[in-house]
N, C-alpha and C positions, 0 to 999 in steps of 0.2 A: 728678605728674612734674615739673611747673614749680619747686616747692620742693626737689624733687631735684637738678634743675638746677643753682640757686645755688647750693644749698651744696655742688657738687661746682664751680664757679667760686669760690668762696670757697679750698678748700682748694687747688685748684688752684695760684690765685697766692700763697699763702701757700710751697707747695714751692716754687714756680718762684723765690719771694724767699730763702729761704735758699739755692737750690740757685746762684744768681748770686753769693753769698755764701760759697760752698760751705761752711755750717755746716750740721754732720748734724741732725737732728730724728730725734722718736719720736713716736709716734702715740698719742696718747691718748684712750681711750673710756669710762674710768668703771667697767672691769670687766675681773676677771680672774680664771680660772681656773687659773693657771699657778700650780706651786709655785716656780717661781723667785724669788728675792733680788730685791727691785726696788731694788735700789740703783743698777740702772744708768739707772733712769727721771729721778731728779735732775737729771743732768751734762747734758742738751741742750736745746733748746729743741723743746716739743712744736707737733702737728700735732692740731686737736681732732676729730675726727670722730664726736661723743657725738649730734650731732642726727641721725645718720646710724639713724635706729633703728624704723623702718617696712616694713612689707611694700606693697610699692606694687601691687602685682596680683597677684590668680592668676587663671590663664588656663584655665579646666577644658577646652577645646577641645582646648588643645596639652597638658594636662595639665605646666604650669612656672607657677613664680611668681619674682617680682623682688621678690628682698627686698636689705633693706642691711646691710649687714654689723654693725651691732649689734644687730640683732632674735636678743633669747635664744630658743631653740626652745622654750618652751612659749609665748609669743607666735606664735610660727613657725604650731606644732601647732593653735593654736586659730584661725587665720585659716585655714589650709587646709582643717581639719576642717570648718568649715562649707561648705567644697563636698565633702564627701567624699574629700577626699584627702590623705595622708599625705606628707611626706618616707621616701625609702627609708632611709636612716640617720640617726634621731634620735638627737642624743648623751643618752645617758643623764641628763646634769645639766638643770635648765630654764634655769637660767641661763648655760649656753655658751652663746656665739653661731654665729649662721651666718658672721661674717668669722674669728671664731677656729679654727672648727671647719675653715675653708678651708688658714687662714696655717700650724694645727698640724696633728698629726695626729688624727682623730677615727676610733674602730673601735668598733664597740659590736654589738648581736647579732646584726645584719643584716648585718651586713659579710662573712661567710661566702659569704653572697648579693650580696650590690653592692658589697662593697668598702666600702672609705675615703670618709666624706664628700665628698671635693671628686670622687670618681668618678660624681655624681649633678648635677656642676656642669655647666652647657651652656657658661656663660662668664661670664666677668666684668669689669665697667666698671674700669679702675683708674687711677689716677693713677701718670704716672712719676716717679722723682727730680727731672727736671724743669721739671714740671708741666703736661707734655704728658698730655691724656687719652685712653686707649685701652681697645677693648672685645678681649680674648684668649679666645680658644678652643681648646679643647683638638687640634683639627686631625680630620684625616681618622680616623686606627686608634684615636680614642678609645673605651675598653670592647669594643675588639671586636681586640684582639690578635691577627695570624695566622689567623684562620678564613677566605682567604682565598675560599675556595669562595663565603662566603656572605656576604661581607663589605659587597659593594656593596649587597645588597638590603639589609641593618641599616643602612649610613650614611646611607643616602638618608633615612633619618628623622630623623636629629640634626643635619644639615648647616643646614638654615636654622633660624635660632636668632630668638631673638625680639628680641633686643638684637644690633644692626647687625645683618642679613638678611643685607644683600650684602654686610660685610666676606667677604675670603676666610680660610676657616677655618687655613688652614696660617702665614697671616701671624704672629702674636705666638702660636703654638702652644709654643717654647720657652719662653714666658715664663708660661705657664698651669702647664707641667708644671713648671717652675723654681720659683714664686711659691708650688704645693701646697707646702705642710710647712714651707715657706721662712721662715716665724716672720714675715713681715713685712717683707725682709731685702732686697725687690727693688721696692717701689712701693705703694701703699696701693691697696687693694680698695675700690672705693664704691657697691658695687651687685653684685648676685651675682644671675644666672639657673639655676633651679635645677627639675633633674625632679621630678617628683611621681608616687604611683603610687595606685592607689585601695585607700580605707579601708576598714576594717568596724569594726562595733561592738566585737567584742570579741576579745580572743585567747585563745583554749584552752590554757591552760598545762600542759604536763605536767614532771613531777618524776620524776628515774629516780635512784633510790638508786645508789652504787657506794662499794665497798669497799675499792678499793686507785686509785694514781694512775695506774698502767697503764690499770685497767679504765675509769679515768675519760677518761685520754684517747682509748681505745679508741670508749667509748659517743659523744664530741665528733663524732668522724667519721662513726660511724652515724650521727648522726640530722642533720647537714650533708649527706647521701649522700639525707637523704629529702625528693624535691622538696616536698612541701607544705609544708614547713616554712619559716617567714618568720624567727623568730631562734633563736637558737642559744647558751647561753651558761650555764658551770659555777661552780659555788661548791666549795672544798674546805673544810670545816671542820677538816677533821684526815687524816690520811693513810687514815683507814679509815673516814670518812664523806666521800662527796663527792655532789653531786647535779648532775646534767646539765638544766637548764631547757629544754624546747624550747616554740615558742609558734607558734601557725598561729590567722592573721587569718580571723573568721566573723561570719553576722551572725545565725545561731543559736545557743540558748542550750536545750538541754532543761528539759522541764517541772521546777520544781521543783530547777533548779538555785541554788543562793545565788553571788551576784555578789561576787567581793571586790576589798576598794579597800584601797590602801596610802597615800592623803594626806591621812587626818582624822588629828586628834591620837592619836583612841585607836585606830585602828588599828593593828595588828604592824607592826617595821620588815621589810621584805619577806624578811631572809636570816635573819632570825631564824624568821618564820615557815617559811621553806621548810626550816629546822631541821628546824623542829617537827612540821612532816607528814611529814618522812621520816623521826625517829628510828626507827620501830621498825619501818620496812618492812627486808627484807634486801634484797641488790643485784638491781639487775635482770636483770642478764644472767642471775646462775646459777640463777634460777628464773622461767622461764615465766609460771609466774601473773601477773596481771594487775596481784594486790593491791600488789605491790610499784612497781607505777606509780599515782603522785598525780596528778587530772586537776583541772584549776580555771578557771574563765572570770572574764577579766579586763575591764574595758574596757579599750580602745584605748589611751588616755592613760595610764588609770593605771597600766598595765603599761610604757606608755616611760618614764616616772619612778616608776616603782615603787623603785628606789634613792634618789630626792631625801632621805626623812627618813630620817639616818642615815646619806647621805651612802657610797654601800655600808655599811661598818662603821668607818668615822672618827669616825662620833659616837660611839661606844662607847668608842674611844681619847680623849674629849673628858673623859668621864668617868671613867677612870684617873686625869686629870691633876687632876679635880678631885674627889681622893680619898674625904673624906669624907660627897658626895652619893650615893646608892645607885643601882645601874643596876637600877631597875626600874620597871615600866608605867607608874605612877604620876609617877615623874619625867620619865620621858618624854615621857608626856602633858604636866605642867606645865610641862615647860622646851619645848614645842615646836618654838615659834618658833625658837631658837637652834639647833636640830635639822636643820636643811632646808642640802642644798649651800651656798645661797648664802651664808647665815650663818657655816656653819661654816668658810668657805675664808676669808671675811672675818677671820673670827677666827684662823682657826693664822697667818696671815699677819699681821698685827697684834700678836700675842701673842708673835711673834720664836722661836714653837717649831715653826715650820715647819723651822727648823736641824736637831733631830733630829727629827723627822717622819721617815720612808722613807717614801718614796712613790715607788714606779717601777712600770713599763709594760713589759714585756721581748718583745718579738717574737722565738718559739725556735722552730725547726724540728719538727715533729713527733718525727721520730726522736729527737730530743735531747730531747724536753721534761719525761721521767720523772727522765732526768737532774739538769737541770736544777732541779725539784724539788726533790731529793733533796739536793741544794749549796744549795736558801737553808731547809729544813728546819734544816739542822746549824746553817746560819751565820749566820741570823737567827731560824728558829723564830718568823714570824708566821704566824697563822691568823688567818682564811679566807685562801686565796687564791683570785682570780677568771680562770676561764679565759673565754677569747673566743675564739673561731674567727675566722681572718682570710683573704680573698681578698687577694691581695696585688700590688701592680705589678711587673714586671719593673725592677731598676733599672737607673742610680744614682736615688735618692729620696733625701728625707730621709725616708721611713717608711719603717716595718721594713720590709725585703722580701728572698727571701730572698738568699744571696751564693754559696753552693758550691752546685756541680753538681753534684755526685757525690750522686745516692741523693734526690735531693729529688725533691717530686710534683709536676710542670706538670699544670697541666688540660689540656685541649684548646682551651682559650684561650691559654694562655701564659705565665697568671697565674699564680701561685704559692700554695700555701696552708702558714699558718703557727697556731701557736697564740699567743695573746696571754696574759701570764700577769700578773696584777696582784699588786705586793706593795706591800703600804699596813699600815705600823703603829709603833709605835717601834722607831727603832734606839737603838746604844747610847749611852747619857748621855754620855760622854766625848768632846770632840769629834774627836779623833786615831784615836778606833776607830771613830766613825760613816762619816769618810772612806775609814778602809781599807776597812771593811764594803762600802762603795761601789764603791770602786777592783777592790777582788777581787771584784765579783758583775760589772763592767765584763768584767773579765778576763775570768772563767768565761763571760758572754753571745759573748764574742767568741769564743775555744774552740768553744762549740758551735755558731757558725752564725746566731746569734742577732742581734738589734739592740733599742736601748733607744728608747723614745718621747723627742721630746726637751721633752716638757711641764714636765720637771723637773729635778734639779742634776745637770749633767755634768761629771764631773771629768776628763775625758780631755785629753789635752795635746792642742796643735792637730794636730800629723802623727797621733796615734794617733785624732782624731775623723774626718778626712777618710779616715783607713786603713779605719774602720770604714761609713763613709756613703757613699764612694767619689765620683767625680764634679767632684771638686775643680777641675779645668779648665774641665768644664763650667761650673762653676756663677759663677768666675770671671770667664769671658768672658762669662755671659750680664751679668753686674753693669757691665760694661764697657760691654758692647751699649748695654743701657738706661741708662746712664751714673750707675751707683746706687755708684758705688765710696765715698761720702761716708759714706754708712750704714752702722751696726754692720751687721758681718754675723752669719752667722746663729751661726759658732763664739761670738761677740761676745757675741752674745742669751743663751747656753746655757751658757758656760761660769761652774763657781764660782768663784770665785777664791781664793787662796792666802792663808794669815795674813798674809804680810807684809805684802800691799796692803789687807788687812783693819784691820792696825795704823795702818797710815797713816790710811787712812780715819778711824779712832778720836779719833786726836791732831786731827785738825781738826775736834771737835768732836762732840757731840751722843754724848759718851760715858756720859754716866749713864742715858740712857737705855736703851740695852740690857742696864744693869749692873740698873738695877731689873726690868727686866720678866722678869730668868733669876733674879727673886726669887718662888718660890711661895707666892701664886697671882696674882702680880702681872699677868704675861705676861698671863694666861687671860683675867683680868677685864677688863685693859684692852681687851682682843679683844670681850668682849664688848660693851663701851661702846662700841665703836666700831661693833659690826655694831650696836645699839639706831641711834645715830644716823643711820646708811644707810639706815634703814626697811624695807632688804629684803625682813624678814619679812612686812611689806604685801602684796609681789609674789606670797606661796604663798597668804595669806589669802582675798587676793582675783580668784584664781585661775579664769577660767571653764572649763579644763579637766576640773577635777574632778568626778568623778562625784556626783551628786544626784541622793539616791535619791530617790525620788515620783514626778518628772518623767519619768525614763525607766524605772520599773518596769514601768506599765502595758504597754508595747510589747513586753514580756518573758515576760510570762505566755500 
């Protein structure tokens, strides 16, 4: 904690020096999962917060741990796991972190069930613009919206927090719900106290074929409707195969079941595999039988990064680009290393083909979401796409959540529920039609009710982004409050920008290098030199989460 300490005195007067200054700064950590342009990282002077990278306790008592905001959640996983205890929403990737997954929006299978990463947050230490340090909480009604009947008996358990006890919880409570999603936009994060729930060994995976994207979203809600189930979460391969994953935490395993793991080299990448177990069941609903449900146990770990190799299906698109390597087992296996999240984002990033990349997140209202479909089928025609079930806040947020009244589904919390629809794959080459591609699926999300994640390039003008995120006062005054007005704000963070300022950019230099790397397969390889150098692949190699088989068989049988 003493080394926690300094170096949140360190960074401290570091803000408090530019903010005397009032030169804006960015926060630099060494990692990033965002597909956005970092061209806006250049222009300011940073803020290092890379050493901030530790889990400093977990508390099995109070069931919470105090990690830092650069601990990626397979670090996260494998500190808690050795007491038995999970984070309730582990972002899918191992290398997101727990400050990123706070600043952005993080939804992944469990979110049906807890919501949005930072709704698992008890509070967090932050530094202000500046550089005053404070610890914010989420306040009284946090997670427990409206149920006023019962309310007091649930908060009485999340009120004393383990970081500052006796602050009072309502004090910096706008600045908690301000700061989620906030991209970073209101003060830096240097310490995060965070729930934990208890683990088991393994998850019972089950696979439910479906046939059409009605029946797919249909079956979404069933199996979010059945308490035992811990995630929640769909693949579309094509409009008339889709499969509904759901997975409930055990720490049985029947006799004679075979265990499978998704992070050795030759392992199947997970969507490929869950392909391939349901090609030739027919949909579940319209037949009873059983056969048409695939049943599989997983461990723990391997099933929250059961997406890392492969990256869901972005490695696949890696291999498009590098035409003449074949997409099979064998390459797979060989090229692994380069295969895994981390690498791969280092690379499309790097390679300057993150440009056309699609990559968006789209929070659609239920009702609209066959819809919705059916509009990026025509207009972009990427498969798989990935559905998520989402518990969602009541806004104004920056995450999706939903906006019209009319016909939506409140729980009896107050919460909202929406579907999360992932479209990841390339758009078109041209870059005048990638934007409109963009522009018009903007459009159509907004039509329907819908909100974009803002992990990635937003082309929305600034009235039509606060038109769409709502809260713009809010969020204003709180920047003013905490006297953060110096800092990009968060439209600042998110928006693409225009050719013309792109031109600009160009003429002052460092022009041939974007001109070589849009030379194939220049982009690619450079990407890849770049993630060899990072050594990333180290961090999956030498992974203690992964399952090893010997060790834990015996316990099995």
């Amino acid at each position: 904690m003493e080394r926690h300490r300094q170096a949140v005195r360190l960074i401290a007067a570091t803000v408090r020096g530019y903010f005397e200054k009032s030169i804006p700064f960015r926060i630099t950590h060494g990692s990033t999962n965002s597909t956005r342009p970092s061209r806006l990282k250049s222009q300011s002077r940073l803020v290092d917060i890379s050493s901030l990278k530790n889990v400093l306790e977990v508390d099995t008592t109070r069931r919470v741990a105090l990690v830092e905001p650069n601990v990626p959640m397979d670090r996260l996983v494998e500190s808690t796991l050795r007491h038995g205890l999970v984070p309730p929403v582990v972002m899918e990737f191992p290398g997101i972190t727990a400050g990123g997954g706070f600043a952005g929006t993080a939804g992944e299978s469990s979110s049906f069930k807890h919501g949005y990463f930072d709704q698992s947050v008890n509070a967090v230490e932050m530094v202000l613009p500046d550089g005053e340090v404070v610890v914010a909480k989420p306040g009284e009604d946090h997670h427990h919206h409206h149920h006023h009947h019962r309310a007091k008996i649930i908060t009485t358990t999340t009120t004393t927090t383990k970081l500052a006890p006796e602050e009072d919880a309502g004090k910096y409570a706008d600045l908690f719900h301000g700061a989620a999603g906030a991209v970073g936009s209101l003060g830096v994060t240097t310490l995060l106290e965070l729930q934990l729930v208890e683990a088991k060994r393994f998850v019972r995976t089950t696979y439910r074929r479906t046939n059409s994207t009605a029946e797919a979203i249909r079956l979404v809600r069933e199996e979010c409707a059945k308490p035992n189930n811990d995630y929640v979460d769909g693949i579309l391969f094509s409009e008339g195969h889709g499969v509904i994953v759901s997975g409930e935490m055990t720490d049985e395993i029947p006799a004679g079941e075979k265990v499978h793991t998704f992070s050795n080299p030759w392992d199947p990448w997970f969507y490929m595999h869950v392909r391939e177990a349901t090609a030739n069941s027919s949909s579940s609903s319209s037949s009873s039988s059983s056969s048409s449900v695939v049943t599989e146990y997983i461990p723990l770990a391997e099933y929250l990064f059961r997406y890392d190799r492969g990256g869901f299906w972005v490695g696949q698109a890696a291999f498009e680009y590098f035409r003449p390597v074949p997409f099979t087992r064998f390459f797979r296996w060989f090229l692994d290393d380069f295969l895994h999240t981390r690498m791969l984002y280092r690379a499309l990033h790097a390679s300057g083909e993150s440009g056309r990349f699609f990559v968006q997140d789209l929070g659609i209202p239920y009702e609209t979401a066959e819809e919705f479909i059916k509009y990026t089928n025509q207009s972009l025609d990427i498969w798989p796409l990935w559905l998520c079930p989402l518990k969602t806040p009541k806004g104004p947020s920056f995450h999706p959540h939903i906006r019209r009244h009319s016909g939506t589904t409140t729980t009896t919390t107050g919460t909202t529920e929406m579907l999360n629809v992932g479209v990841w794959g390339w758009g078109p080459k041209n870059k005048a039609d990638f934007v409109r591609v963009n522009r018009a699926l903007e459009a159509k999300v907004n039509e329907l009710g819908g909100m974009k994640w803002l992990y990635a390039h937003t082309y929305y003008s600034e009235p039509e982004f606060w038109d769409a995120f709502g809260g713009r006062e809010a969020y204003e005054a709180l920047r003013e409050k905490y006297r953060a007005t110096s800092l990009p704000s968060v439209y600042d963070k998110v928006k693409v920008r225009d050719d013309v300022e792109e031109e600009e950019e160009r003429k002052k230099g460092g022009g041939w290098k974007p001109f070589l790397k849009s030379l194939w397969p220049v982009g690619g390889l450079y990407g890849i030199v770049k993630g060899i150098q990072s050594k990333d692949y180290l961090l999956h190699r030498n992974a203690t989460w992964r399952w090893r088989a010997g060790g834990q068989k015996e316990k099995t049988t």
